[in-house]
N, C-alpha and C positions, 0 to 999 in steps of 0.2 A: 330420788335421782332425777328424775322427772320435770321436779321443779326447782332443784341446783343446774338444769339444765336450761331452763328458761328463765331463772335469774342471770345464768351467764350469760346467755345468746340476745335476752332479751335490755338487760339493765346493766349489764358492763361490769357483773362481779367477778371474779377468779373461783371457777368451778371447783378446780384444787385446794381450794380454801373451806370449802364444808363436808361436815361430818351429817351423813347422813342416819339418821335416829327415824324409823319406823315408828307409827301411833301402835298399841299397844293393845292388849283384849285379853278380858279374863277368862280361861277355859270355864266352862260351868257344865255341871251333872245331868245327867238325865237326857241326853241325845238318843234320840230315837231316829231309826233309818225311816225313809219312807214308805209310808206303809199303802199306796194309794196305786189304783191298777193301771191309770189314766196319765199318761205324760206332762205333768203340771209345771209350767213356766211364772215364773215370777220377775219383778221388776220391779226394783223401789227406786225413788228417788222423784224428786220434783218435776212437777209438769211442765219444762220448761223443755228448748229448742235442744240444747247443748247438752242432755240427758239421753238423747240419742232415741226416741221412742217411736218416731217416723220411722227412721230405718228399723225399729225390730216389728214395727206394724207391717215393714215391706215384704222384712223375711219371713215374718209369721205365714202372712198371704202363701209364699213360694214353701216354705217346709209346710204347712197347714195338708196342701195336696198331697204330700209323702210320706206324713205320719198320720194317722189314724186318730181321734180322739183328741189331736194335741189343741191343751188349753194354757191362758195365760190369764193371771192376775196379774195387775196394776196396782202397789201401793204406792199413792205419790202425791193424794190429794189430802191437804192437812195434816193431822200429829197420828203416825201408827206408831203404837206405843204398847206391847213390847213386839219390838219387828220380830224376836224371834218366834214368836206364834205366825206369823206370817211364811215364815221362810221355812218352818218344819211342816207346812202345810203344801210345800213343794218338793215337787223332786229335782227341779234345777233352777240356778239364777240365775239371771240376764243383767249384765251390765254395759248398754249399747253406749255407753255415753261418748261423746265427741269430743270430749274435755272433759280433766278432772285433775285434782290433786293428788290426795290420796288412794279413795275407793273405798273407805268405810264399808261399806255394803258386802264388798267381796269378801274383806276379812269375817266378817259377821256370818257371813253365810258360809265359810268355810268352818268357821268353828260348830255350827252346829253340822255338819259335816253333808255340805250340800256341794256338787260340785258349780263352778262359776264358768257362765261364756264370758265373758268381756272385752272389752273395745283396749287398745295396744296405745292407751293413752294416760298421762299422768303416773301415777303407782301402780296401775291395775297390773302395768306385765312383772313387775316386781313380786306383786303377792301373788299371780295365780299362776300358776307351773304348767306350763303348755303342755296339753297332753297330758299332765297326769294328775292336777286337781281340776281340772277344766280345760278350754280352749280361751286362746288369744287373738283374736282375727283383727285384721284391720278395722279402722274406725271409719264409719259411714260405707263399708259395704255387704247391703242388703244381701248377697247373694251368698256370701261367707258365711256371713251371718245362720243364713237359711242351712247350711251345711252342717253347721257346728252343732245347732238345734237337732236336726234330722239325725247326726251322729249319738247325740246321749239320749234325745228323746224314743229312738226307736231303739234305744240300748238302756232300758231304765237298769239291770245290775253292771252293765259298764259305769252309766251315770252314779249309783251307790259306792262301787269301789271307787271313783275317782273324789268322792265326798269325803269318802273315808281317810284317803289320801292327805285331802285337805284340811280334815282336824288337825292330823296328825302335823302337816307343814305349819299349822294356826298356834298350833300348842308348843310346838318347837321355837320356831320363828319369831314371833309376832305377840309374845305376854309382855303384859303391863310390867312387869321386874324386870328383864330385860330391857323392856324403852327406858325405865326410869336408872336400872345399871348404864348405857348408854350416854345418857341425858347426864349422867353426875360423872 
């Protein structure tokens, strides 16, 4: 929607004119909750400006004082391949980004059932369910930011249930048969 939405405002197309078709993800076995005592933040995506990593350094800084112990991995340098060994190494994602299409990431990291903060930009508010597979804060503010964190980080089984939530909207929503029913 997102981007039938900046194709209209942006390139002069008829918004009413597209069918919008979600990328797609195969549920896979073996999900494990987080097993880790330590409020673990994660963030994938390319090291670039528009990936939002200044603001979650900002909010890091401000939730850092309020939760105890709270840490964050960065993949985003090179090929991490398979992300989901990354992402089950966490107990929540971060998706600060400033811009985006789709959000890959959030879907990914909902199906292995993590829950997602993410920035209110491109797809991300489309896949992640405010509140109940994660949070949706505005994009580029550090301070929300820092909230959103502080709400699942100092709540690692609020953070689990809302992961779990998140398979569940990942596996419903969001499989490869349903885009490709869609698509045909």
């Amino acid at each position: 929607q997102g981007l039938a939405k900046y194709l209209a405002e942006m390139e002069g197309f008829d918004e009413d004119g597209f069918e919008i078709v979600h990328y797609g993800i195969a549920a896979r076995d073996g999900v494990r909750p987080y097993s880790g005592s330590e409020p673990r933040l994660l963030c994938v995506g390319r090291l670039i400006p528009v990936k939002g990593h200044l603001v979650l350094l900002r909010a890091l800084a401000q939730a850092h004082s309020r939760v105890a112990g709270l840490v964050l991995d960065v993949a985003g340098h090179g090929f991490v391949s398979p992300v989901q060994a990354a992402i089950e190494r966490a107990a929540i994602v971060v998706v600060p980004s400033l811009g985006e299409g789709f959000g890959m990431v959030a879907l990914e990291a909902m199906e292995r059932a993590r829950p997602v903060i993410a920035s209110a930009v491109g797809g991300l508010a489309e896949i992640v369910a405010d509140e109940e597979t994660g949070f949706v804060v505005v994009p580029g503010d550090a301070e929300a930011l820092a909230d959103a964190i502080v709400a699942l980080a100092s709540d690692l089984p609020r953070a689990a249930a809302m992961g779990q939530a998140g398979r569940q909207r990942a596996i419903e929503s969001f499989t490869q048969d349903r885009s490709t029913r869609r698509i045909e």
